[in-house]
Every structure is written in C-alpha cells, then in structure tokens.
NUTOR-180002 format. One record per residue (C-alpha): residue in one letter; x, y, z. Coordinates in Angstrom, 1 decimal. Each point is the difference from the previous one (the first is absolute). Layout:
<nukols>
<nukol type="A" x="X" y="Y" z="Z"/>
...
</nukols>
This chain:
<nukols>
<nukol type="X" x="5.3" y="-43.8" z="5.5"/>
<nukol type="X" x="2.5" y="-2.1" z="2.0"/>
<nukol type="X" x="3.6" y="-1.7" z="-0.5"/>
<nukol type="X" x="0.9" y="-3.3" z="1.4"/>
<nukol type="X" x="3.1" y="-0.2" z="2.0"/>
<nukol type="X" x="0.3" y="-3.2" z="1.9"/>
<nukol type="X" x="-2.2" y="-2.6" z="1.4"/>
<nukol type="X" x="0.2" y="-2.1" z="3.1"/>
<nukol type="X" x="-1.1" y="-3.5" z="-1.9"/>
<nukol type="X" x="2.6" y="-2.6" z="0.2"/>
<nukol type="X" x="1.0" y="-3.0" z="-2.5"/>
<nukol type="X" x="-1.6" y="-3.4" z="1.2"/>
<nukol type="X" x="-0.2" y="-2.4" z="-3.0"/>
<nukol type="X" x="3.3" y="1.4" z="-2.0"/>
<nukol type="X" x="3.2" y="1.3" z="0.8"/>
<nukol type="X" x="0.6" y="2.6" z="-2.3"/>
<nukol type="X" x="-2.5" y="1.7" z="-2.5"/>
<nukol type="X" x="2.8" y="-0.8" z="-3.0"/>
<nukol type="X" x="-3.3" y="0.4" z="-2.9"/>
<nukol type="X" x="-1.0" y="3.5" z="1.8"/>
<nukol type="X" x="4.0" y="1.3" z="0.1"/>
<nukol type="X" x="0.2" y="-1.6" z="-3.9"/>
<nukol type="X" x="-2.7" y="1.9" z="-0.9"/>
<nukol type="X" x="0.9" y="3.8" z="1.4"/>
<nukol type="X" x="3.4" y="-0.8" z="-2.0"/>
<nukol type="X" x="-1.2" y="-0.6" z="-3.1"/>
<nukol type="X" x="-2.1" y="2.6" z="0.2"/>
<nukol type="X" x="3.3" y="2.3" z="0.9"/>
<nukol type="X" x="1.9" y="-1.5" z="-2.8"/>
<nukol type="X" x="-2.7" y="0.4" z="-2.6"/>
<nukol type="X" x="-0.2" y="3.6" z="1.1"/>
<nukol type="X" x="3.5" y="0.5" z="-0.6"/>
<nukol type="X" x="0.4" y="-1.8" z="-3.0"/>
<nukol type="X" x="-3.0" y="1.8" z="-1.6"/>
<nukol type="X" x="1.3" y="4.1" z="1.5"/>
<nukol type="X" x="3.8" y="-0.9" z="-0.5"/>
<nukol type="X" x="-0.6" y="-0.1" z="-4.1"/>
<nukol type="X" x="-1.4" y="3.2" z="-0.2"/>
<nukol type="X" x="-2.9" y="1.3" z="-0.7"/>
<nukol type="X" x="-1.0" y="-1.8" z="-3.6"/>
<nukol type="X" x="0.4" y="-3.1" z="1.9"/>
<nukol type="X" x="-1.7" y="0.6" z="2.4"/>
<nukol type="X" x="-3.0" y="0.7" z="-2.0"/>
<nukol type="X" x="0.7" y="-2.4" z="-2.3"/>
<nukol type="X" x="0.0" y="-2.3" z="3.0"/>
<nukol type="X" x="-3.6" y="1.2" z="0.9"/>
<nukol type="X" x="-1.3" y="-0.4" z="-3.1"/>
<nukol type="X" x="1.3" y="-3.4" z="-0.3"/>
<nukol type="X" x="-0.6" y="-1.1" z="3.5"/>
<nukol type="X" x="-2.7" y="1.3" z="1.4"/>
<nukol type="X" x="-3.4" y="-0.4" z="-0.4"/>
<nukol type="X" x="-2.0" y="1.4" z="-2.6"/>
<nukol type="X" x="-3.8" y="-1.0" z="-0.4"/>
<nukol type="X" x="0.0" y="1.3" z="-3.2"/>
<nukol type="X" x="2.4" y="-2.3" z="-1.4"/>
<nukol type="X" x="-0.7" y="-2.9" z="1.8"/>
<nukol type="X" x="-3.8" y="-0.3" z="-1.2"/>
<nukol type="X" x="1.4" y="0.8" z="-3.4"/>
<nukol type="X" x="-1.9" y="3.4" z="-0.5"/>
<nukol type="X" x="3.8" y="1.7" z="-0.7"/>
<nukol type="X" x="3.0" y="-1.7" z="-1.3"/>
<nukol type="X" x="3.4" y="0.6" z="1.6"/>
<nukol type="X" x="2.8" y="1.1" z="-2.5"/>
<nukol type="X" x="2.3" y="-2.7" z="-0.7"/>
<nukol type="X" x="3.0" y="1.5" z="1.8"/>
<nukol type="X" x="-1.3" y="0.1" z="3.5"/>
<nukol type="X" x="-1.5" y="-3.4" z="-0.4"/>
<nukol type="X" x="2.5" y="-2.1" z="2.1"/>
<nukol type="X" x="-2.8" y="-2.6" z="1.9"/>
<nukol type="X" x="-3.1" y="-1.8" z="-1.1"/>
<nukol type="X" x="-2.5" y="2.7" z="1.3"/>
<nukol type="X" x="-1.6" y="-2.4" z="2.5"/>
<nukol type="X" x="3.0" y="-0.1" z="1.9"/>
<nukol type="X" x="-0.8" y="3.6" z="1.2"/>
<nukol type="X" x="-2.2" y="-0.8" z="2.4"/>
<nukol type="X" x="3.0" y="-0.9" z="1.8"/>
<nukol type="X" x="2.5" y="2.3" z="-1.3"/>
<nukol type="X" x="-1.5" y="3.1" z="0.6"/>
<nukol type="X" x="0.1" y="-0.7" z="4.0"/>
<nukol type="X" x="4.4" y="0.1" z="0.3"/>
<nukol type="X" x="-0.2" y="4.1" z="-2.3"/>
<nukol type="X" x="-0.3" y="2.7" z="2.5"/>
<nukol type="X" x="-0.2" y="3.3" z="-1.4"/>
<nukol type="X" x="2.7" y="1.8" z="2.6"/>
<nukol type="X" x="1.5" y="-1.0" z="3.3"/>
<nukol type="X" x="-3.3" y="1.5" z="2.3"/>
<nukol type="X" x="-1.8" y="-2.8" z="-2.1"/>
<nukol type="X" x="2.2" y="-2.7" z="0.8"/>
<nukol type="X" x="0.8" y="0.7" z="3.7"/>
<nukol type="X" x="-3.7" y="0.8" z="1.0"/>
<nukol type="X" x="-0.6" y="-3.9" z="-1.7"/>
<nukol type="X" x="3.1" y="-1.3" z="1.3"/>
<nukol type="X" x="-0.4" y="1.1" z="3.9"/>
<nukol type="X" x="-4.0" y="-1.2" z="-0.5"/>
<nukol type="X" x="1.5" y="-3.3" z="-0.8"/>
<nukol type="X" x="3.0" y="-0.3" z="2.4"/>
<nukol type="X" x="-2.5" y="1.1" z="3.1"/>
<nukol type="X" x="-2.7" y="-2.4" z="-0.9"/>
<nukol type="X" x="1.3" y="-2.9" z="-2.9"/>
<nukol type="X" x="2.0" y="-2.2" z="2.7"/>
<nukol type="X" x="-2.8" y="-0.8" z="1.8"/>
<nukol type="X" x="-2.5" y="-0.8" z="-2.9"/>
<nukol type="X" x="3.0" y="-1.8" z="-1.1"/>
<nukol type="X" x="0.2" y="-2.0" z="3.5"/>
<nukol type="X" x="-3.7" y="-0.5" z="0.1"/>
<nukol type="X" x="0.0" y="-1.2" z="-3.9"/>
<nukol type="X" x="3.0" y="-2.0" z="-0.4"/>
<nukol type="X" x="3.2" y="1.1" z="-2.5"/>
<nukol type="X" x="-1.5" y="-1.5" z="-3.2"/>
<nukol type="X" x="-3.6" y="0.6" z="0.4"/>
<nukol type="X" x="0.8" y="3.6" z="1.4"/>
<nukol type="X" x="2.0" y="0.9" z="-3.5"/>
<nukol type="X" x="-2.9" y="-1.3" z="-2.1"/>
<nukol type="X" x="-2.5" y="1.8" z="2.9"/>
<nukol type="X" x="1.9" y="3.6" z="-1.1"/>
<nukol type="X" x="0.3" y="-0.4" z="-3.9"/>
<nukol type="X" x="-3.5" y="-1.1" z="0.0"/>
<nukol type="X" x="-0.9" y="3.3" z="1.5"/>
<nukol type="X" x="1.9" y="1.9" z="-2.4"/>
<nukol type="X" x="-1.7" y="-1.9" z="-3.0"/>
<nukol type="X" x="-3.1" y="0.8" z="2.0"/>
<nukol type="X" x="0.7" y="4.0" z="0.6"/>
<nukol type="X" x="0.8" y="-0.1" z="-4.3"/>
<nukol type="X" x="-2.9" y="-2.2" z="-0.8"/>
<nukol type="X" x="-2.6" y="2.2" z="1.9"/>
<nukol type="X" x="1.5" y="3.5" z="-1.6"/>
<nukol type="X" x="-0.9" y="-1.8" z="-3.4"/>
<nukol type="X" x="-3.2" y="-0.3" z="0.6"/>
<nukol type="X" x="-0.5" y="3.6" z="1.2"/>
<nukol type="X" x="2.5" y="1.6" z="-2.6"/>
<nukol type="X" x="-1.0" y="-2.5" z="-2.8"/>
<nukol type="X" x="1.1" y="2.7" z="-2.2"/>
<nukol type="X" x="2.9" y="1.1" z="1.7"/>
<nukol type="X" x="3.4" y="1.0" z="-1.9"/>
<nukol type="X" x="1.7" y="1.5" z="3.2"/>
<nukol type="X" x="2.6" y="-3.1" z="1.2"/>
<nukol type="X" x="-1.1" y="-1.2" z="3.9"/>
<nukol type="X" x="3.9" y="-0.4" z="1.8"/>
<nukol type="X" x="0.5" y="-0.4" z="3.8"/>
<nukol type="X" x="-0.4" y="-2.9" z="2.3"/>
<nukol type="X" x="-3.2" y="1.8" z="1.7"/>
<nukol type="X" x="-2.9" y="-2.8" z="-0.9"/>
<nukol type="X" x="3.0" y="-3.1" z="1.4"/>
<nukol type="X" x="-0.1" y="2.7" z="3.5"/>
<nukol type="X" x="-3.3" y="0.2" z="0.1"/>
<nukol type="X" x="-0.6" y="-3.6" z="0.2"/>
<nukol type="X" x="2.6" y="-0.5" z="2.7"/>
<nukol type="X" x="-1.5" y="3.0" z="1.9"/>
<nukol type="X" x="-3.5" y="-2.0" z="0.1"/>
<nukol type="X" x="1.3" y="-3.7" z="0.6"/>
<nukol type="X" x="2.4" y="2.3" z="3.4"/>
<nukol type="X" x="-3.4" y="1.3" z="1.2"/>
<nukol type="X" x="-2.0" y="-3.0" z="-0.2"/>
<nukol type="X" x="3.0" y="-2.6" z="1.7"/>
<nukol type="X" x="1.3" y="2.6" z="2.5"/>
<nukol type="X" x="-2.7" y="3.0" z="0.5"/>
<nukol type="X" x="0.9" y="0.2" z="3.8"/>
<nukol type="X" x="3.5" y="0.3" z="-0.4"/>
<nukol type="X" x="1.6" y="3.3" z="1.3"/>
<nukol type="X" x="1.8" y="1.9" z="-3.3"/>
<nukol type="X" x="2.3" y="3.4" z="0.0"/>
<nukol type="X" x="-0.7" y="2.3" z="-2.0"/>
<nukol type="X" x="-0.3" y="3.7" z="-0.7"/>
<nukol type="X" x="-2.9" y="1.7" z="-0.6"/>
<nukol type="X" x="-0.2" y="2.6" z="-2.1"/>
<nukol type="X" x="3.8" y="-0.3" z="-1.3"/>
<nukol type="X" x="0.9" y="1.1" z="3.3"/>
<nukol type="X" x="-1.8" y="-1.1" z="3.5"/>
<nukol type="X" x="1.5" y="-3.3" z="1.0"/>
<nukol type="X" x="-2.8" y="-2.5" z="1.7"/>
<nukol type="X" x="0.2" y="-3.7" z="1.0"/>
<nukol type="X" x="-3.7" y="-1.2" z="-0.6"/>
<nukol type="X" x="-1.6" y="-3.0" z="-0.6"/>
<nukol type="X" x="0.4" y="-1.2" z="-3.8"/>
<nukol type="X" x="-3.4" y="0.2" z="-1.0"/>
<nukol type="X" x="-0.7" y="3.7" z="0.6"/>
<nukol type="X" x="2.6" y="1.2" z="-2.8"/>
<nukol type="X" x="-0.7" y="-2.8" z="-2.4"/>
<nukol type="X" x="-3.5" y="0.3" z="-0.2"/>
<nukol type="X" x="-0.1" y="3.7" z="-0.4"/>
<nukol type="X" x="2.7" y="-0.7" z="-2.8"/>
<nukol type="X" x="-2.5" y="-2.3" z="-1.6"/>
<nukol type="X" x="-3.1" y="2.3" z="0.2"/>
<nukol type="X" x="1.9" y="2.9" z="-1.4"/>
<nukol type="X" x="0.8" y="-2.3" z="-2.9"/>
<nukol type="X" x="-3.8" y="-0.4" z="-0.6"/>
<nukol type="X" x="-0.8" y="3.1" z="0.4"/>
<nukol type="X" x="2.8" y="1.4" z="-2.7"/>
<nukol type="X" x="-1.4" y="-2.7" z="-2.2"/>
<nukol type="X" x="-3.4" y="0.8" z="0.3"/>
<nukol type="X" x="0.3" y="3.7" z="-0.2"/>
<nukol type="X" x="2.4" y="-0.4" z="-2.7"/>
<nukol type="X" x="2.9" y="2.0" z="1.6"/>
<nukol type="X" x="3.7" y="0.7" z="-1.2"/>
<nukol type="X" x="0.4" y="-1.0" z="-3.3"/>
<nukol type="X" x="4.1" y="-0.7" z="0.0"/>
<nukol type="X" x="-1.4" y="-3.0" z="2.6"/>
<nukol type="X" x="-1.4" y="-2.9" z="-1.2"/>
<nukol type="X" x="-2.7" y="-0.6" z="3.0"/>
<nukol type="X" x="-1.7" y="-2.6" z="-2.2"/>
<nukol type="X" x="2.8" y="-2.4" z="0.5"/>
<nukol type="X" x="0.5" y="0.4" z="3.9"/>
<nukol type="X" x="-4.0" y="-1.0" z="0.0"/>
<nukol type="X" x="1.4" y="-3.1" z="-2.1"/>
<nukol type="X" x="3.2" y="-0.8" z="2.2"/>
<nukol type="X" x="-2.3" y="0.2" z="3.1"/>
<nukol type="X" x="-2.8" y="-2.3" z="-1.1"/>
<nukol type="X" x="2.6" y="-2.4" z="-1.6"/>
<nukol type="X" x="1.8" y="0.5" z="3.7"/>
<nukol type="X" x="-3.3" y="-0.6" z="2.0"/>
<nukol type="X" x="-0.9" y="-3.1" z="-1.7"/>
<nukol type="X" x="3.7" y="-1.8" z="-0.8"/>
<nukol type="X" x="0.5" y="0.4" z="4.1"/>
<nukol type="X" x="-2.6" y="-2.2" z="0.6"/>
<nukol type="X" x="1.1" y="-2.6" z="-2.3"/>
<nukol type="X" x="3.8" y="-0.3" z="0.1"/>
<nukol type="X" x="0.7" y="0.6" z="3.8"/>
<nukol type="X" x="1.5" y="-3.2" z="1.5"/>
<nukol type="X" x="-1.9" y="-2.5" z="2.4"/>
<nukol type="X" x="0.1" y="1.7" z="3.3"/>
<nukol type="X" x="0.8" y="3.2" z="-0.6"/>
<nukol type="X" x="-3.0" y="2.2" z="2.0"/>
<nukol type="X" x="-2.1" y="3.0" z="-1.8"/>
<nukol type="X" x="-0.3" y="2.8" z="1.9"/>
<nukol type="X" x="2.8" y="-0.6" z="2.7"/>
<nukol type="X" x="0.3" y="1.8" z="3.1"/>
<nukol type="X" x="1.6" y="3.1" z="1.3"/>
<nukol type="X" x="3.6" y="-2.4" z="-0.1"/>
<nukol type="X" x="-0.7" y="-1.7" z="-3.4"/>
<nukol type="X" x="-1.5" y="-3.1" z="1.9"/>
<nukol type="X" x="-3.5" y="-1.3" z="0.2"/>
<nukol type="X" x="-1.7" y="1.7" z="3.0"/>
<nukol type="X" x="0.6" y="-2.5" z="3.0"/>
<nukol type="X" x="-2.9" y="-2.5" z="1.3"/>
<nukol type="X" x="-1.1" y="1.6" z="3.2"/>
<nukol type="X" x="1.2" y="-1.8" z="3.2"/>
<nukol type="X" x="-3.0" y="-1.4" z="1.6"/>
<nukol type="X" x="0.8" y="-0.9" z="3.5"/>
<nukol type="X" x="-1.3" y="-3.3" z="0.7"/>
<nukol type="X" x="-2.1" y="-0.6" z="3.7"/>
<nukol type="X" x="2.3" y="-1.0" z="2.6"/>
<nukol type="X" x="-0.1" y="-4.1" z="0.6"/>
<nukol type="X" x="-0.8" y="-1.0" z="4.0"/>
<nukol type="X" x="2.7" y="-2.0" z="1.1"/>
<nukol type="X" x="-0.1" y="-1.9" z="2.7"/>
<nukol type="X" x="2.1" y="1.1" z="3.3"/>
<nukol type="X" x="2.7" y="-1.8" z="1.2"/>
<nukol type="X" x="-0.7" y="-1.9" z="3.4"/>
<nukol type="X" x="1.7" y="1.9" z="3.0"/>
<nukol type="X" x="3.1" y="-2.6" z="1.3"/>
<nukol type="X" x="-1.2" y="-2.7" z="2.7"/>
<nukol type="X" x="-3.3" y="0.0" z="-1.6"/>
<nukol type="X" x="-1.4" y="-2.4" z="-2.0"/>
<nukol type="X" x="-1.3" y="1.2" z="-3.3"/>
<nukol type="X" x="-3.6" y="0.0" z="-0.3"/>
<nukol type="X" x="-1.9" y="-1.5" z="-3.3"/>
<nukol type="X" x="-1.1" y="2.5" z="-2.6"/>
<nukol type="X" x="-3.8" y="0.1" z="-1.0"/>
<nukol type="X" x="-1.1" y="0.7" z="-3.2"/>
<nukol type="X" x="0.2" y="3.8" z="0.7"/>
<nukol type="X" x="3.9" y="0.1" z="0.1"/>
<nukol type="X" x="-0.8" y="0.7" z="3.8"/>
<nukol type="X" x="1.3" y="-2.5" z="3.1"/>
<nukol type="X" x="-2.9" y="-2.2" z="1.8"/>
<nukol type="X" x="-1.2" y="1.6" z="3.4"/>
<nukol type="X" x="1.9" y="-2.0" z="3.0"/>
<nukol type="X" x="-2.2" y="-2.2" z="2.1"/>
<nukol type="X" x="-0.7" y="1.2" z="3.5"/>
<nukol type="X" x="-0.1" y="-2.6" z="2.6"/>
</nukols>
C-alpha cells in the first residue's frame, strides 16, 4: 500500500533513539546469525524460536532437540526471526521512520517495555485465533503494529514521505497512510486473507499499541500533536486597546482626569 521514507518530526525529550537503533540491530544480527548457518539452522531456529500455539498450550510437544528456551519465552523470541531480508527491511524501515518519536514521546525505558509488550501482544492474540496452530509465528510485525498506532495517535498531523504504491512519492499528513494501513489490517483479518501473514497478530500489536500509548507516555507529552509535532497553538486573542490619557501640550497646565479617562472641560470666564 505505501512505504515510509522519512518524516519531518524532530527529537524533543531525548537525544538519540539509542532503544529504537538497538532494536533494528538485533534484529539484523539475529537474521544473520540464523541465514549464515544454513538452512537446518535456520529452521531449526524457527522451530525453536518462534512461536508456535500448538506447543505453547501443550496440544503438541516439541522434539527434544529443537527445544533450546522455556516455551513462554516465545512470545518474545519469535519477534527478532524474519523469514528473508524483504521481511526484515519492510519492519526495520517501519521502525526507523516512526520508533524515535514513540520513543521520545515514551521515554527509553518505558518505550522498550512499550515495544516487547506489543510483540507479546501480536503472539498472544494469534493464540487465541490459531489455538491449534502448529505453523511457528516469526517477524517483528505485531511490535510494528503497535508503534504504528501509538505514531498515529501522538503525531496524526505530522507531514510523512512516503511512496504510494511502491512507487509515487507524496509528503502527506501522517494520519492518511497510517490509518489506511490499520484498516487494511482489519479488513485482512476479518476476511481472513493471505495465509503466509499472520493478520491476527497485527490486530494484537495494534490494540496492545492503542492502549499502552495512553498509559506509558510521559507527563506532558501532547496526543494528537499538530502539523509540526506540537500541540496546536492557543489562538492570539487581541485584547481592546486601553485609553490613555494625552499628554498636556507644553505651557499648558495639565487638566484633572475624570472618572472617564477624559480631561475636565476648561472653565469659561
């Protein structure tokens, strides 16, 4: 539908979005570490790292060799496998456009527990649509998702790049792509679309991202900022001119001011 490119959002609160740039390198370095070994690995990496429903509500037991975590742990593990380099850049380049300034709005700490809890969120909501489910959930989607929705609901009037259609570059206001992304996650999920995509645990990234926004942002920080990332301005109400008196002309004595801010009438002989 649309690829971010860039967006015109500064940094107020931190100076560099170290969690966000941590993140898109472990993800890189769990990629290569899992495609370097070769393609056993890989899978064996998949099995024992990703999320499998399955498993995890004990309907299927994993065989002993590619158990190598307790299975809970996959709610989290499953977000850092990617299943090629498409995968990881179209995550990665979500988060690098829009992570820094959840991560600005949220605070380092509370923005790192803001994204895993998304991911557990994205994993959590698959199980209970896939209950069943022996096909392993990889990919840092349902973590993406719920930055996505915290982005649109702290900056929605913020102007984004991006290219439409793969290939139509437009500089638009934030929430025009964002909720269209959004709704055609809803829609997938509710008409049950691709089955290679796990549209059950965007839903879950996005609700987790719509409510955690709310709650973890620090004191201060504005929802739905304006078209420069700031709260939209107080209007500037011009205030009714105050009368002052005039100054006496030279050689003449001042007059007495009434009540009216006006000079008493001179008395005529």
């Amino acid at each position: 539908m649309f690829i971010p490119l860039y967006d015109t959002n500064r940094l107020r609160h931190i100076r560099l979005q170290y969690v966000t740039i941590g993140l898109i390198v472990a993800n890189a370095l769990v990629y290569l570490a899992t495609t370097l070994g070769g393609e056993n690995f890989t899978n064996a990496a998949v099995l024992g790292l990703g999320f499998i429903p399955s498993v995890v509500h004990d309907k299927v037991e994993l065989s002993p060799e590619f158990v190598v975590i307790p299975e809970s742990l996959s709610y989290l593990t499953y977000s850092f496998l990617h299943a090629d380099i498409f995968h990881l850049g179209g995550n990665m380049l979500f988060l690098w456009v829009f992570g820094d300034n959840v991560e600005d709005a949220l605070g380092h700490i509370r923005y790192l527990i803001f994204y895993l809890a998304c991911a557990v969120a994205g994993a959590f909501f698959q199980g209970l649509v896939a209950w069943d489910s022996q096909v392993p959930l990889i990919g840092a989607s349902g973590a993406i998702a719920g930055v996505v929705t915290a982005y649109l609901i702290l900056y929605p009037r913020v102007k984004v790049w991006v290219l439409a259609f793969a290939r139509i570059p437009l500089r638009i206001p934030a929430f025009i792509p964002l909720i269209l992304w959004i709704l055609f996650q809803i829609v997938m999920f509710a008409a049950g679309g691709e089955d290679r995509i796990s549209w059950a645990c965007h839903i879950g990234g996005i609700i987790a991202g719509f409510v955690l926004v709310l709650v973890l942002r620090s004191r201060g920080v504005p929802l739905l900022a304006g078209a420069d990332g700031e709260p939209d301005p107080t209007p500037n109400i011009q205030q009714p001119p105050v009368p002052v008196e005039p100054a006496a002309s030279e050689g003449t004595p001042a007059q007495p001011g009434s009540q009216w801010g006006r000079g008493a009438a001179t008395p005529r002989d």
